[in-house]
N, C-alpha and C positions, 0 to 999 in steps of 0.2 A: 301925205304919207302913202308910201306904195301897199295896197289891201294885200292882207296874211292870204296867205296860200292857201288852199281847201283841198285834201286828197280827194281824187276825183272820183274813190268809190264809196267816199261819203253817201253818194245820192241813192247807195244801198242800203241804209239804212236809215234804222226808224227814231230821229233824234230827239224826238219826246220820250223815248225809253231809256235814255242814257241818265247817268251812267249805265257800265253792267255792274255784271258783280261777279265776275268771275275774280277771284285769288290771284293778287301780282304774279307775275311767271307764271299762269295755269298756260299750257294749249291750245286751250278754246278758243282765246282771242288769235292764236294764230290761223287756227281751221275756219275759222267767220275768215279772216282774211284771203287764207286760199282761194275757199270760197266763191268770195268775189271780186277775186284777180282770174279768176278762171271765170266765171261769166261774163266780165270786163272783155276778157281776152278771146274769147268766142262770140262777142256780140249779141248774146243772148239778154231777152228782153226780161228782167227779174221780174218786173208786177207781173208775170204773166205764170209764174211758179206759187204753189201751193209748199209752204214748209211744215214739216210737222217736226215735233218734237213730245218725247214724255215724261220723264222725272230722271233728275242728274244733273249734273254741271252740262254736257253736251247738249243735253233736253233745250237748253235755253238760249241755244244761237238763235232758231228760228222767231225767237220774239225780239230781236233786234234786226231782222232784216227786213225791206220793203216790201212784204209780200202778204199774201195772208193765208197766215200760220193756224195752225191747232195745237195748242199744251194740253195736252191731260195726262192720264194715267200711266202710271209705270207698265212699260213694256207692251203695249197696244201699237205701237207706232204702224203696223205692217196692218192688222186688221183695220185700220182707218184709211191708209195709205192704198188699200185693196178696194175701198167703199168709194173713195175718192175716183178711183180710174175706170172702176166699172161704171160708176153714174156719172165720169166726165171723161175718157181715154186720149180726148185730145192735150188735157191739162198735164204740166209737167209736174211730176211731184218729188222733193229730194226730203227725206229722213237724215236727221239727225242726234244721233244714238249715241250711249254711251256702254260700255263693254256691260256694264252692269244691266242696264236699261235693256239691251240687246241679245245677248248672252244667258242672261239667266232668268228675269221672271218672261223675257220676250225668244226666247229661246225656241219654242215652239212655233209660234207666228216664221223667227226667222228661218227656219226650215220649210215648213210650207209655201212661202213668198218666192222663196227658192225654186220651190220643185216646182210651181206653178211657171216661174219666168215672169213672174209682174213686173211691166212696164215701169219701173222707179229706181230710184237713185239713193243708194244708203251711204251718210258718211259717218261710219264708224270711227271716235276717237276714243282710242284705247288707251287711258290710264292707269288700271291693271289693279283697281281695287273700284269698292263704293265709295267715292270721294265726297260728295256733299254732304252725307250721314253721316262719315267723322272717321273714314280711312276702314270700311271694313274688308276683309278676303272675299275675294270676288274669283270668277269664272276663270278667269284671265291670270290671275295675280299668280307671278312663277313660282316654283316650289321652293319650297324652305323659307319666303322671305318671312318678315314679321309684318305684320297688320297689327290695326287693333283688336283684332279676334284672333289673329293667330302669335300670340307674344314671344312663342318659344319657335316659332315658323310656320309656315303651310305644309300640310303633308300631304297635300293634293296635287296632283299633274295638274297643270294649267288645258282648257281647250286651245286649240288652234283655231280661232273662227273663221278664217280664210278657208282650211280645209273642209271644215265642218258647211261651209257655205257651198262649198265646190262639190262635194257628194252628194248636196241633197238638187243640185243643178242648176246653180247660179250661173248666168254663160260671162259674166261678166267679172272678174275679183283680182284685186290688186290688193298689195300690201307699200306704207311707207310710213316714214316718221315726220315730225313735226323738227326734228333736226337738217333736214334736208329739202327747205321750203320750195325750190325750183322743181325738183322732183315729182312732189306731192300735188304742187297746184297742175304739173302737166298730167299725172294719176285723173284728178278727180274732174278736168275738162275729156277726157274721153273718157272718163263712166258719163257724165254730162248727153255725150250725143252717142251711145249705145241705147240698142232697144233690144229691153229684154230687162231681170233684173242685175242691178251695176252694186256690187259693194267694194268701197274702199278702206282697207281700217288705216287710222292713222294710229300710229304708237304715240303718245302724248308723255309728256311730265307733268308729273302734278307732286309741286315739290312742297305745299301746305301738311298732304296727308301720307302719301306712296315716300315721297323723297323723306320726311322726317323718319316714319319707322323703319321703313326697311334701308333706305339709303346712311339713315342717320343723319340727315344734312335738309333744310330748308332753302337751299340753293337752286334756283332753275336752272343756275349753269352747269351744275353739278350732276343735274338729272337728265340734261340733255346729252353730257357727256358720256354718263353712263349708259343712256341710247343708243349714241355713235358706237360706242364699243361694242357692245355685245350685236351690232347690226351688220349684215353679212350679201352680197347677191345672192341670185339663185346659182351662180358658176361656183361662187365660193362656197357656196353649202354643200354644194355635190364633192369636195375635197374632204367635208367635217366625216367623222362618226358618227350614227347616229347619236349616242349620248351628247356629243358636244355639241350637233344639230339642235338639239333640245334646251339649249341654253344660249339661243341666239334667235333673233329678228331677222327671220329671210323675209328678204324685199324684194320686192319687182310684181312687173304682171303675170298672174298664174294661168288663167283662164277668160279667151275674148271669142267668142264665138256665138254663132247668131242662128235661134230657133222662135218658133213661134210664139208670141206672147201670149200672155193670160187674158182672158174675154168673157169669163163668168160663164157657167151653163153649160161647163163640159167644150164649149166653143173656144179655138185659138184663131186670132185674128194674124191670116196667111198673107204672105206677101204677095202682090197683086202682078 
């Protein structure tokens, strides 16, 4: 009998943690796959990357890849990921956050990491509530929709964390979706070999929790669709209003430019 085929970025992960547990149709299993189609596609050597992750569905890619990872605490990811580079700067390190995890109790850290320019790689996957706690309104979650805490809608603006990453001096930040997988995995190989800090948010569907309230629909095809639509370039957003800007997903790269990295001690480590 001819041997079953093996995907060849099997060897990225860690298959004594299998299964996962992410939710049929979440995103995540597609962002782990970006991932490491884009390391695959760069030749980068994964055991040689430190993953961290902290509490969220997103939190939990890095415990399924070949690397060694750190889980802990909600929204720490950047002060760990800062500890890491100061006491090791040759090590590569990539974050993987979730808008909740990132956004709002990590909120502070991701402005700072920012302003600083530390040397790391954040893949933001933005599903646009608290999705593993049970679908609550989140940072992100657009206005009006319903959540489980907001039943009659959000009456809150959403952040833009792209922009909000980009004022506090991220030299690196793209936006894309988990609809557009060709796209995303060439986004998140050159945050990969940028120095300096690199965020990419992915728009995700999370059709267990986001898609049932607000969507009305437990379909990830459903959720994906409603991504593609409301998703726009930066050419076509410059035609919107701003209101109707406000109710779409501009994609592309915003920000790629190269300044000294963070070295602890008031010290930035200068190009030689």
């Amino acid at each position: 009998m001819e041997e079953a085929k093996v995907n060849p970025l099997r060897k990225g992960i860690k298959n004594d943690n299998l299964p996962h547990f992410f939710c049929p149709g979440c995103g995540c299993g597609q962002v782990l796959n970006f991932f490491l189609t884009a390391i695959d596609e760069l030749g980068m050597d994964l055991s040689k990357f430190v993953g961290i992750g902290g509490v969220g569905c997103t939190a939990r890619i890095p415990v399924y890849l070949n690397v060694d990872a750190l889980h802990g605490v909600h929204g720490r990811t950047l002060a760990w990921a800062t500890g890491i580079k100061l006491a090791s700067p040759e090590i590569p390190v990539v974050i993987f956050a979730g808008d909740g995890d990132l956004a709002s109790i990590g909120g502070n850290h991701l402005i700072h990491a920012a302003r600083r320019n530390l040397d790391v790689t954040v893949i933001l996957v933005n599903n646009l509530n608290f999705a593993m706690t049970g679908g609550q309104v989140a940072p992100t979650t657009p206005g009006r929709s319903v959540t489980m805490t907001t039943p009659y809608g959000s009456p809150e603006p959403p952040f833009d964390i792209c922009e909000v990453a980009i004022a506090a001096g991220a030299t690196h930040v793209s936006r894309q979706t988990t609809a557009r997988p060709v796209v995303a995995i060439n986004a998140i190989k050159k945050a990969l070999q940028h120095k300096g800090f690199s965020l990419v948010e992915i728009i995700s569907q999370c059709p267990t929790q986001f898609g049932r309230y607000a969507l009305k629909s437990g379909s990830p095809l459903r959720s994906l669709k409603w991504i593609e639509e409301r998703s726009v370039t930066q050419s076509q957003a410059q035609k919107l209003t701003p209101e109707e800007r406000r109710e779409k997903f501009v994609l592309g790269q915003f920000v790629d430019i190269q300044m000294p990295v963070y070295a602890g001690s008031s010290v930035y480590e200068r190009e030689s």
